[in-house]
C-alpha positions in Angstrom: 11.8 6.5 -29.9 11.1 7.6 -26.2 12.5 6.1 -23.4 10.5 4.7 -20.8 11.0 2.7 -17.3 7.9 0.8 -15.9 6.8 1.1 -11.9 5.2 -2.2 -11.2 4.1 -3.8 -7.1 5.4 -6.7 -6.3 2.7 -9.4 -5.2 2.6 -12.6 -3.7 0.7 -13.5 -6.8 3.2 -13.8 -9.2 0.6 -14.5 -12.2 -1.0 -10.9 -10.8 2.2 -9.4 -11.4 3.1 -10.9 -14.8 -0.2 -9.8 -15.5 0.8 -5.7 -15.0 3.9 -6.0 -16.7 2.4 -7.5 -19.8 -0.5 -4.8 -19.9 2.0 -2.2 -19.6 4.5 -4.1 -22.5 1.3 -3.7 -24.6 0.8 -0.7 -24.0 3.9 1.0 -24.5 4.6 -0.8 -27.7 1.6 0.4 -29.0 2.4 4.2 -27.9 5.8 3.5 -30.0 7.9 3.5 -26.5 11.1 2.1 -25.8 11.4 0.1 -22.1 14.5 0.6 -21.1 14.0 -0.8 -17.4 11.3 -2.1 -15.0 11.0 -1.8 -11.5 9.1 -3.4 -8.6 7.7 -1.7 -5.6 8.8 -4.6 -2.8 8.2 -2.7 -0.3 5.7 -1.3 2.0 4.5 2.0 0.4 4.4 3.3 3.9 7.5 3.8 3.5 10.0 6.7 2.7 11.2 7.3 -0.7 15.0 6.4 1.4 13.9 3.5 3.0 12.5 2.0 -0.6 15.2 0.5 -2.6 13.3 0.9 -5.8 12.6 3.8 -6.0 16.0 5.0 -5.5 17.0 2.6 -8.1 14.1 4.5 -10.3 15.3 8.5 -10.0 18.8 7.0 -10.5 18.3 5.2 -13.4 16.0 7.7 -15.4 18.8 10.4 -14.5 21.7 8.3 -15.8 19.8 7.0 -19.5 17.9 10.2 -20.4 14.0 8.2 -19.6 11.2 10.5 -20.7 8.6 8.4 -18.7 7.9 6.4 -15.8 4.7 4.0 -16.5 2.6 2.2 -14.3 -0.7 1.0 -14.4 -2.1 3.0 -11.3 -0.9 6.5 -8.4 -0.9 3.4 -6.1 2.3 2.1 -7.7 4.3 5.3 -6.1 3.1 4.6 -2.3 0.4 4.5 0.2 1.8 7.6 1.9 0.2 10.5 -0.1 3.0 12.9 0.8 5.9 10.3 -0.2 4.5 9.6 -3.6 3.8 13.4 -4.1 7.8 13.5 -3.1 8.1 10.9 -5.8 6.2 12.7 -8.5 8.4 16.1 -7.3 11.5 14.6 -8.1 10.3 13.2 -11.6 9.3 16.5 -12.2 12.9 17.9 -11.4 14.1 15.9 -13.7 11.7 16.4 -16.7 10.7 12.8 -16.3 6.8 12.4 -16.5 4.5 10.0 -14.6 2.3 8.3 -16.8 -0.6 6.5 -15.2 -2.1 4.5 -17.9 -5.5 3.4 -15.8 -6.3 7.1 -16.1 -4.4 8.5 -19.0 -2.9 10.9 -16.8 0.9 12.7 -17.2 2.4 14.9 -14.7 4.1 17.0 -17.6 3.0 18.7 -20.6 4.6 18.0 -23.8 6.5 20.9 -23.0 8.2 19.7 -20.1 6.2 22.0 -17.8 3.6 20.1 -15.0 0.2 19.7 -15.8 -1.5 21.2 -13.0 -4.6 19.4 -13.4 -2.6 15.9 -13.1 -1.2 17.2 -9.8 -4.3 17.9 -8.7 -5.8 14.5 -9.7 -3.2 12.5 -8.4 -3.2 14.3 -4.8 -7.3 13.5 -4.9 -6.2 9.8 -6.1 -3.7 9.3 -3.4 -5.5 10.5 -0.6 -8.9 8.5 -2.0 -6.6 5.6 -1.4 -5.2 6.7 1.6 -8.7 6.9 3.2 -9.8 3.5 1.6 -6.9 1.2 3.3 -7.9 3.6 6.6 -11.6 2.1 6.3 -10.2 -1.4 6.0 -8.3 -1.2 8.8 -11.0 -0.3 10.8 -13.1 -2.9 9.8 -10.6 -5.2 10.3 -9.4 -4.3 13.9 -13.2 -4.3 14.3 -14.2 -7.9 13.5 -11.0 -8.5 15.6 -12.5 -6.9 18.5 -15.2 -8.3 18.0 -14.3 -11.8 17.6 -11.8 -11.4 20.9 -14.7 -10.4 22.9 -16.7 -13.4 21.5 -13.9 -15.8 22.5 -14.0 -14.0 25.7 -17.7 -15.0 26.3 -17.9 -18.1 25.0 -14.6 -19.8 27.1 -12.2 -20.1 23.6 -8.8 -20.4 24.9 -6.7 -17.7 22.8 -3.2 -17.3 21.5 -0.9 -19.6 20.1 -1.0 -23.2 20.1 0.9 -25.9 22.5 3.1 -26.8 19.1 3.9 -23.3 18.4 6.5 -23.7 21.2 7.6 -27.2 20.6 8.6 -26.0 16.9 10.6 -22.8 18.4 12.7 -24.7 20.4 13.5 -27.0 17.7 14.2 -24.8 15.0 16.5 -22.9 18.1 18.6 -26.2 18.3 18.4 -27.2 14.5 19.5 -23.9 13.5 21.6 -22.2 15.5 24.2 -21.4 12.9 20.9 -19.4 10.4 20.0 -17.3 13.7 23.2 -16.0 14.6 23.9 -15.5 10.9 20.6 -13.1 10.9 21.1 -11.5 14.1 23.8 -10.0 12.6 21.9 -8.6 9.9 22.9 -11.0 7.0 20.9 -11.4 3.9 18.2 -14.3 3.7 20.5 -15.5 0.4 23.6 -14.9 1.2 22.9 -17.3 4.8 21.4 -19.9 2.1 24.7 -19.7 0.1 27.0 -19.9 3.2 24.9 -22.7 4.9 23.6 -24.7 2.0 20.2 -24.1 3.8 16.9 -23.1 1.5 16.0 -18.9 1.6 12.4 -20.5 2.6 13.5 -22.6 5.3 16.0 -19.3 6.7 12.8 -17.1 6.2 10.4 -19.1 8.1 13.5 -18.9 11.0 13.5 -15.3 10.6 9.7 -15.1 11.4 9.6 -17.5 14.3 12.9 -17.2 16.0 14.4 -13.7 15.6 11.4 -11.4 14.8 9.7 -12.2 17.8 12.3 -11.3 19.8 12.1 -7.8 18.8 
């Protein structure tokens, strides 16, 4: 029986992401494939394959258990930076470990172990096909933004953040001095919970509003 890892995104819909891994359980069982692992993309896909924890996880665990395949449901799984999920494939490739896109039926490597050229070339037109859809959304969005300033503008709408906002800084500054320093110096959201006895929701929201925006 192959071995195979699945490539799933994180959401804030948790049902959403249930949802992927049990389409992709279904799937593989059906194909007669073992899962030996599953991963989460957490982070931005922006980012670099170094800067994402999961995927470094990934190469390193399908080079240490012998994994034939890496599954996910769609190229978007691998980033939103076409060149750092063609990196991604690259590597895979390296290591005689197939991508298998299941939303196309699409595998990076022949049964051989050589690349399927015609995968490469469909997943470069599928990345950057995303790449120019989240570029049109953007726009749109810092659009109606503009838009909606200069209405404010116009019709008198006082802007920015409310009177509260800055009565709820200064007392989450004096409630929580102890969480703030603790994440100035780069401590982990549950390791502060452990040490303080205080919830990783509570420390998160004190992240957001009293050391990010001081950055």
């Amino acid at each position: 029986m192959e071995k195979v890892v699945l490539l799933a995104r994180v959401s804030t819909d948790k049902q959403e992401y249930r949802r992927q891994i049990n389409e992709l359980k279904g799937f593989c069982e059906k194909m007669g494939w073992e899962i030996v692992g599953t991963f989460a993309n957490k982070v931005s896909g922006a980012e670099t394959i170094e800067n994402r924890t999961e995927i470094v996880e990934m190469m390193e665990f399908v080079r240490k258990n012998e994994v034939k395949r890496v599954v996910c449901l769609e190229i978007s799984r691998l980033g939103r930076n076409t060149l750092e999920a063609l990196k991604v494939i690259q590597i895979l490739n390296q290591n005689k470990v197939s991508l298998y896109i299941k939303n196309y039926s699409l595998e990076t490597l022949n049964s051989d172990g050589s690349v399927n050229p015609v995968a490469s070339l469909i997943c470069t037109i599928l990345l950057e096909i995303a790449s120019m859809e989240r570029l049109t959304i953007r726009e749109r969005m810092n659009s109606g933004r503009t838009q909606y300033i200069e209405r404010c503008r116009r019709e008198g709408i006082k802007m920015g953040r409310p009177a509260t906002y800055k009565k709820e800084l200064d007392t989450y500054k004096q409630q929580y001095q102890k969480e703030i320093g603790l994440l100035k110096k780069g401590i982990s959201l549950r390791n502060i919970a452990s040490i303080t006895g205080t919830s990783v929701n509570t420390i998160r929201r004190i992240k957001a509003l009293c050391v990010d925006t001081e950055k």
